[in-house]
C-alpha distance (Angstrom), angle and dihedral (degrees) to the residues before:
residue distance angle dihedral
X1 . . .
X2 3.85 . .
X3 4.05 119.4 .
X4 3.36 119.4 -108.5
X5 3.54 129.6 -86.0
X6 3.78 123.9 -99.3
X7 3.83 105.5 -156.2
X8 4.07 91.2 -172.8
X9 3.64 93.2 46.3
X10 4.18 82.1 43.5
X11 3.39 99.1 51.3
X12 3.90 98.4 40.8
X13 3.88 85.2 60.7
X14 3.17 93.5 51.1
X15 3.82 93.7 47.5
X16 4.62 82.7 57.6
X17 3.87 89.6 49.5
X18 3.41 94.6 48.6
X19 3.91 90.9 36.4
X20 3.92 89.7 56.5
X21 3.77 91.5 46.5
X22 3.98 88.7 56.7
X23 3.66 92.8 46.8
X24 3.55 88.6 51.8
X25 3.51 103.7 53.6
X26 3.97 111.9 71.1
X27 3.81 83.4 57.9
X28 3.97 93.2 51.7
X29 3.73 90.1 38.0
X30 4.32 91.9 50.7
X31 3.84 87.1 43.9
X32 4.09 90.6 48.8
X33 3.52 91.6 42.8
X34 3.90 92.3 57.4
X35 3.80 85.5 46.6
X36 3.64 98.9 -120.5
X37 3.82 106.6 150.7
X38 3.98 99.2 -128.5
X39 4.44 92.1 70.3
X40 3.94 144.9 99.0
X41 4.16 100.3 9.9
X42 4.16 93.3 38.8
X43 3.66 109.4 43.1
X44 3.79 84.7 53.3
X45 3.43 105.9 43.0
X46 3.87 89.8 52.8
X47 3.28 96.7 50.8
X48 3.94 84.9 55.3
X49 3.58 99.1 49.6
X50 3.66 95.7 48.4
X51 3.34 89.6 52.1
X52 4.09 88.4 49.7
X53 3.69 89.3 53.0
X54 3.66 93.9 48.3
X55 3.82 92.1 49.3
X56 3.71 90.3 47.3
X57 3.46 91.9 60.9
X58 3.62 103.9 49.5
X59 3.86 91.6 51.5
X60 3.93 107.4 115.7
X61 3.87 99.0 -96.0
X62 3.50 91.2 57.4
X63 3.76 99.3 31.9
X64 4.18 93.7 131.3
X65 3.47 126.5 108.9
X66 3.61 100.5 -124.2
X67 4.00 93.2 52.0
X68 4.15 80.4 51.7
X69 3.71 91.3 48.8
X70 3.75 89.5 50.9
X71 3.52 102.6 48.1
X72 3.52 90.1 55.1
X73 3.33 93.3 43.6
X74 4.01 84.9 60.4
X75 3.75 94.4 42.9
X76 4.50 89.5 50.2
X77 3.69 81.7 53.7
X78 4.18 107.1 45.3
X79 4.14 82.6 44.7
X80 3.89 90.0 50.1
X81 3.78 82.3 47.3
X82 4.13 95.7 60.6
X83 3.65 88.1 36.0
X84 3.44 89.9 55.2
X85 4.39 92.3 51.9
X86 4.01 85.8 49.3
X87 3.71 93.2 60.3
X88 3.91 111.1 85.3
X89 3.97 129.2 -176.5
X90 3.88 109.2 -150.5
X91 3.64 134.7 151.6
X92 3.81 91.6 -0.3
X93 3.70 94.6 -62.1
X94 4.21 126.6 98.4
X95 3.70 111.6 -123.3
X96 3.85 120.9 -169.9
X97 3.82 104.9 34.8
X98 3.86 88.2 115.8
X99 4.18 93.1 48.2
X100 4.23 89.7 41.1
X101 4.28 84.9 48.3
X102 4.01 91.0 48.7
X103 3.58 92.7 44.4
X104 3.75 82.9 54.3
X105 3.38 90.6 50.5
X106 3.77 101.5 55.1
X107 3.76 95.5 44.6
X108 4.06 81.6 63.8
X109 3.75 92.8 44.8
X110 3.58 90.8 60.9
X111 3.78 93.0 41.7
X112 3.38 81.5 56.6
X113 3.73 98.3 53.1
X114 4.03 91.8 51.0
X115 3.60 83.4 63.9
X116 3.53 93.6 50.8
X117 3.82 92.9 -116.0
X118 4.17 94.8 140.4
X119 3.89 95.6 165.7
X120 3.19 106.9 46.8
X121 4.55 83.5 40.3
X122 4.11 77.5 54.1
X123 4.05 98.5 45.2
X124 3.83 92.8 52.0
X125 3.65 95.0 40.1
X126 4.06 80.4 51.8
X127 4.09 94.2 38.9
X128 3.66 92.8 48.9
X129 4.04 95.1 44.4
X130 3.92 82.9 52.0
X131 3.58 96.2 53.9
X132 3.09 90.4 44.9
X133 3.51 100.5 52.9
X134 3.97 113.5 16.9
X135 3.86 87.3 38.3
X136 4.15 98.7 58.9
X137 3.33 94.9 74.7
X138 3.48 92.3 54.8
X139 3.49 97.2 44.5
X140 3.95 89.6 52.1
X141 3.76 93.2 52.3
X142 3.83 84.0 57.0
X143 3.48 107.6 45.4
X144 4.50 81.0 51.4
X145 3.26 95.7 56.2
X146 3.98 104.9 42.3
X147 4.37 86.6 39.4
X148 3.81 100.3 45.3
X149 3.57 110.5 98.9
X150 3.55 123.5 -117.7
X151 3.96 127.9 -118.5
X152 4.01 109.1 -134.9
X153 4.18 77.2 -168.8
X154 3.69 89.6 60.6
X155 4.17 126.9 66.4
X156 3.47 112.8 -141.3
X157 3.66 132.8 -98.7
């Protein structure tokens, strides 16, 4: 009635969930840690669910390309769709485009761990934690000096 179970196969898809949740996780945790409200449970949990998808669709009944292409296809739209409920417009300003664009991000790492692609899983997880992080303060010192408003009374420096 069911097939047999394949312990290896098993436990080396357990190894890419678990894998994508890890990879996940310093992203979620920075983002929690900074109390922004996308962080620690999300980042993770897509990570593992794309990586579910992915797996499902590279199981033998669904071992064609175009079921592959579709399931992804489904997965780059469900991320865009919590991206999408991240990204706030308030006060004249867009809020969220960084958390929708890491979401993004992680829903390709774990794509990327399915298909046992660790290092590159690892450098995005590590790319988007640095743009994240390292990048802010760049970004701030930006935004101050193209918003502050300028003095006609005042010559520039």
């Amino acid at each position: 009635m069911f097939p047999p179970l394949d312990w290896p196969g098993t436990l080396r898809d357990v190894t890419r969930l678990l894998a994508a949740y890890l990879l996940a996780l310093p992203v979620g945790w920075y983002r929690e840690r900074e109390s922004h409200s996308v962080g620690v449970r999300t980042f993770p949990l897509v990570a593992m669910a794309s990586c579910g998808y992915v797996l499902l669709a590279s199981q033998q009944y669904m071992n064609t390309v175009d079921a592959r292409s579709r399931v992804i296809q489904g997965l780059l739209a469900g991320i865009g769709f919590i991206g999408g409920g991240a990204i706030l417009r308030a006060d004249g300003n867009v809020h969220g485009t960084a958390t929708a664009a890491s979401i993004f991000t992680t829903g390709v790492l774990g794509a990327m761990v399915a298909e046992d692609r660790y290092i590159l899983a690892a450098l995005l997880s590590l790319v988007n934690l640095f743009t994240l992080r390292v990048l802010l303060p760049v970004k701030t010192r930006i935004d101050r000096g193209v918003n502050e408003p300028t003095d006609p009374a005042q010559p520039p420096t």
